[in-house]
Steps between C-alpha positions, in 0.01 A plus 500: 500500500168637427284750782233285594805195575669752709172578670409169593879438624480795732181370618597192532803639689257709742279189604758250522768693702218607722518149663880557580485694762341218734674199316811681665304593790428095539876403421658749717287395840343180370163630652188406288239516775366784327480327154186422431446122318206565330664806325800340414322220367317726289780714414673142344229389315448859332852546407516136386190571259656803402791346414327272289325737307818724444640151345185482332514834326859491440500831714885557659391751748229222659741246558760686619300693811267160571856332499654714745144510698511133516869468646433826787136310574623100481819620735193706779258156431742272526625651850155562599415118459823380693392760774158321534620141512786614781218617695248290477251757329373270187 
């Protein structure tokens, strides 16, 4: 593997894992009140367009953290949304 894929994989690794600590946070006491829509709304549609354009360019390292992003921030959204429509906060 060459330096700059191993750079972009630890990067990748550094951004995307930042996002576990409160996906676990969220699972463990299924509290979102503190999630904010709008940024997980943005946070979805950036790692979605940055997962395109790591398929676009072929680019392993891309895919794989926007991957990973998309599963910790589609679990937090997903809970977030549920959360709203239980409480009657659409």
């Amino acid at each position: 593997m060459d330096p700059v894929t191993i750079l972009g994989l630890a990067a990748g690794c550094c951004s995307t894992f930042a996002l576990a600590p409160q996906a676990i946070k969220v699972w463990r006491t299924q509290a979102v009140d503190q999630l904010s829509i709008g940024m997980l709304g943005l946070m979805i549609t950036g790692s979605m367009l940055w997962l395109y354009y790591g398929i676009l360019r072929s680019d392993v390292s891309i895919i794989w953290a926007n991957s990973v992003a998309f599963f910790f921030i589609t679990y937090m959204l997903t809970k977030k949304i549920r959360d709203m429509i239980a409480t009657g906060r659409t």
